[in-house]
C-alpha positions in Angstrom: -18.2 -7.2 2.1 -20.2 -7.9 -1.2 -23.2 -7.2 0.7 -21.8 -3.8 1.1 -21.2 -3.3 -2.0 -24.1 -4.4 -3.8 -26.2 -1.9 -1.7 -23.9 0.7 -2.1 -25.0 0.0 -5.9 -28.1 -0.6 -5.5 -29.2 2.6 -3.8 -26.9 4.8 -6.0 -24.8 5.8 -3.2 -22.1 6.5 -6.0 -24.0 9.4 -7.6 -25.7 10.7 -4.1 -22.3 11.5 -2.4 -20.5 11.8 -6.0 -18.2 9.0 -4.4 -16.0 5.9 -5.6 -15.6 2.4 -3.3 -12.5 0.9 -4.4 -12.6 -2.6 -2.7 -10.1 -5.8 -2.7 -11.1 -8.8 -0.3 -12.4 -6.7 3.2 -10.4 -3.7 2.4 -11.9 -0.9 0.8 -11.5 2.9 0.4 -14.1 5.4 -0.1 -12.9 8.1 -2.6 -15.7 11.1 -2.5 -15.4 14.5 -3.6 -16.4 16.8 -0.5 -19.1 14.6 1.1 -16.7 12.1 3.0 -18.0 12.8 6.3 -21.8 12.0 4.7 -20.1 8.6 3.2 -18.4 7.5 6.3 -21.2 8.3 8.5 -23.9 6.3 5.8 -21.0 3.3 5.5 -20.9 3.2 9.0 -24.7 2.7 9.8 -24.8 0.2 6.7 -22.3 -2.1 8.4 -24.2 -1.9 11.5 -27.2 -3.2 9.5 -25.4 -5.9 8.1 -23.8 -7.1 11.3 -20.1 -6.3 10.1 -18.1 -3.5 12.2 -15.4 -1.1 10.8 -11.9 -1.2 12.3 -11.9 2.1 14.1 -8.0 2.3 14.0 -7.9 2.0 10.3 -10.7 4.4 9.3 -10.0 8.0 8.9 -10.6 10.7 6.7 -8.0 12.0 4.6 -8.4 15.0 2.1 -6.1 13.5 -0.6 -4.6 16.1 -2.3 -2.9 17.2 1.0 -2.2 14.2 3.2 -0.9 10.5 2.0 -2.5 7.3 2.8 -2.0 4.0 2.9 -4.4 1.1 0.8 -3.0 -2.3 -0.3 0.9 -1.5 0.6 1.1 1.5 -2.1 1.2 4.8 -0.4 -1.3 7.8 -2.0 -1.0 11.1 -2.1 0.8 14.5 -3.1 4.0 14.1 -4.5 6.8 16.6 -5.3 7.7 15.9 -9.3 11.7 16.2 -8.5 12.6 17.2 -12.0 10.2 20.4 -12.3 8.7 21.1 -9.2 5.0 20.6 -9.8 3.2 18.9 -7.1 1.0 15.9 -8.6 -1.4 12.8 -7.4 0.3 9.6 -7.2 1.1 6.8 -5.4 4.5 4.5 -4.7 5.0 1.5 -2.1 4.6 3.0 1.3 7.6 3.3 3.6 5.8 0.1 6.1 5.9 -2.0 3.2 9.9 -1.3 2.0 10.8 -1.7 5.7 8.9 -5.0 5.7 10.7 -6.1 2.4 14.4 -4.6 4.1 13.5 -7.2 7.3 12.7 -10.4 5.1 16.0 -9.5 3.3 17.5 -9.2 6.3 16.1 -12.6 7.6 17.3 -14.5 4.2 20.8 -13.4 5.0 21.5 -13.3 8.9 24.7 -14.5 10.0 23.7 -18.3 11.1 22.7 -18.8 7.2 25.1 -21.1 5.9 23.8 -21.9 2.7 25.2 -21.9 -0.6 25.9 -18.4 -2.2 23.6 -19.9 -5.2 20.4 -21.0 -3.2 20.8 -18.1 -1.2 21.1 -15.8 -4.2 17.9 -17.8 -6.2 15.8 -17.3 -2.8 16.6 -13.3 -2.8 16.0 -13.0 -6.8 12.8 -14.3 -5.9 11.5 -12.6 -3.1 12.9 -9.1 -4.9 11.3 -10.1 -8.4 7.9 -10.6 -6.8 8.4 -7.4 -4.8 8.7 -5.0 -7.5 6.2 -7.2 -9.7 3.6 -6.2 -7.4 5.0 -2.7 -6.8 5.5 -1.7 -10.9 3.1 0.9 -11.0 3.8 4.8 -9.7 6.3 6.7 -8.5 8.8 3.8 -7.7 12.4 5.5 -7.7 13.0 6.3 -3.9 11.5 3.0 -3.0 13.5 0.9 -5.6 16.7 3.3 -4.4 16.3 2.6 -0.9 15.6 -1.3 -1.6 19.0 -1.5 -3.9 21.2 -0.1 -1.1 19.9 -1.9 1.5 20.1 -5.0 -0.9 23.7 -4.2 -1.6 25.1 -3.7 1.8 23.5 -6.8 3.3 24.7 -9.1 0.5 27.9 -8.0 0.7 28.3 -8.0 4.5 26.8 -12.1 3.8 29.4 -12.9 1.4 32.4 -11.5 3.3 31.1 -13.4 5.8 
């Protein structure tokens, strides 16, 4: 992956296809405005070179300001500002990435846990805490909503049991 990227700097591809490469460990996106299809096809032939493949399930192109998509468990995209209407770029954790946290939550508390309300309650405070540390930035409220009820009904389904 840094072999990508230094000759993506090294031959200026930034300027030529007026393009960003936003890049954590082997992900990356590729955020261009209007040459995409020129990126994608030059990224493509550059991994070839370098002997590394692109997952063909995972790379699309996606016009932004229409369509969401998904990088690093935030979702981005158009969003509907609910308090004036206006539509504006943003992001927020994607829907994969609540249901994964609503499954460990569920795991933590199934029925065969026996454990004492306090370890129990430590273990969740944790997993939640690091959850929405990683998740603090964008538009959080229907993810953070949807996390708290699900939160609330499975703890107190665990305690009645």
């Amino acid at each position: 992956m840094n072999r990508f990227l230094k000759h993506w700097r090294k031959t200026g591809r930034g300027e030529v296809l007026r393009a960003h490469v936003i890049s954590s460990a082997d992900d990356f996106v590729i955020l261009s405005r209007g040459r995409a299809a020129e990126a994608l096809a030059w990224t493509k032939a550059v991994m070839a070179k370098l002997g590394l493949t692109l997952n063909e399930a995972k790379t699309k192109l996606k016009n932004a300001r229409k369509e969401h998509f998904d990088f690093l468990g935030y979702a981005f995209g158009p969003y509907h500002h609910r308090k004036d209407g206006r539509w504006y770029l943003g992001a927020s954790p994607s829907k994969k990435n609540v249901r994964r946290l609503t499954a460990k939550i569920d795991e933590l508390l199934v029925r065969g846990n026996h454990d004492p309300w306090p370890q129990v309650c430590e273990r969740l405070n944790a997993m939640l805490r690091g959850w929405s540390t990683y998740f603090s930035h964008g538009t959080r409220l229907m993810a953070y909503r949807a996390v708290d009820h699900h939160v609330y009904g499975s703890v107190r389904h665990f305690l009645r049991r």
